[in-house]
C-alpha positions in Angstrom: 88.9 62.5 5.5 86.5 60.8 3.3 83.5 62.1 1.9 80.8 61.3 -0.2 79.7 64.0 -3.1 77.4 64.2 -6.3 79.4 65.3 -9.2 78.1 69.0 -9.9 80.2 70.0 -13.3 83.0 68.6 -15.0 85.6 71.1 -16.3 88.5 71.0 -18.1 90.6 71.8 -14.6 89.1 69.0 -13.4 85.5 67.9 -11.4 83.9 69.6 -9.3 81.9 67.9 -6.1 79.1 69.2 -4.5 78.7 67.9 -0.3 75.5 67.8 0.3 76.2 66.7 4.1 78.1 69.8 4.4 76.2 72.5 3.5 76.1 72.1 0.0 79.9 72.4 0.4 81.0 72.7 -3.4 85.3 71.4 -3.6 87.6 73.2 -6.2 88.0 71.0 -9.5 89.9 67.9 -8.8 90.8 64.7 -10.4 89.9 61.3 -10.7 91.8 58.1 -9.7 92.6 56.1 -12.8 90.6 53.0 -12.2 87.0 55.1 -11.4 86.4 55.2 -15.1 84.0 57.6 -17.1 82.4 60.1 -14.6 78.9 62.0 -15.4 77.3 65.0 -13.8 75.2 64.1 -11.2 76.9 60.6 -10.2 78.0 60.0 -6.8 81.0 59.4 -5.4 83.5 59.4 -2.7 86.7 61.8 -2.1 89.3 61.2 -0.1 90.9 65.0 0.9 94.4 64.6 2.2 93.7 67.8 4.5 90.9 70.4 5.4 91.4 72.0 1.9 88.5 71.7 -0.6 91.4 71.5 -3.2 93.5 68.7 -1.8 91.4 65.7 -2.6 91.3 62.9 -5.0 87.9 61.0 -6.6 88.2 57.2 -5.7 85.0 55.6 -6.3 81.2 56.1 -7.8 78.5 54.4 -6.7 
């Protein structure tokens, strides 16, 4: 599934997203694909989760 987020805190485990479409939803640190580039709080983006764990996703785009 793919979902669009709003960075809410960048860690050193990784970033966290916050779902605003579900529930204010907020995923376990994860990481970003290579080409995004430089992420910031509060930018949005989208996550692909490869299954219905908050944990198993990947950052592939801001916008």
């Amino acid at each position: 599934m793919v979902l669009k987020g709003k960075i809410s805190s960048i860690e050193s485990s990784g970033i966290r997203v916050l779902f605003p479409e579900r529930d204010n939803d907020v995923s376990w640190p994860l990481k970003a694909a290579s080409h995004v580039g430089t992420l910031q709080v509060g930018d949005n983006v989208a996550v692909v989760f490869f299954s219905n764990c908050m944990n198993d996703g990947l950052i592939i785009a801001k916008f």
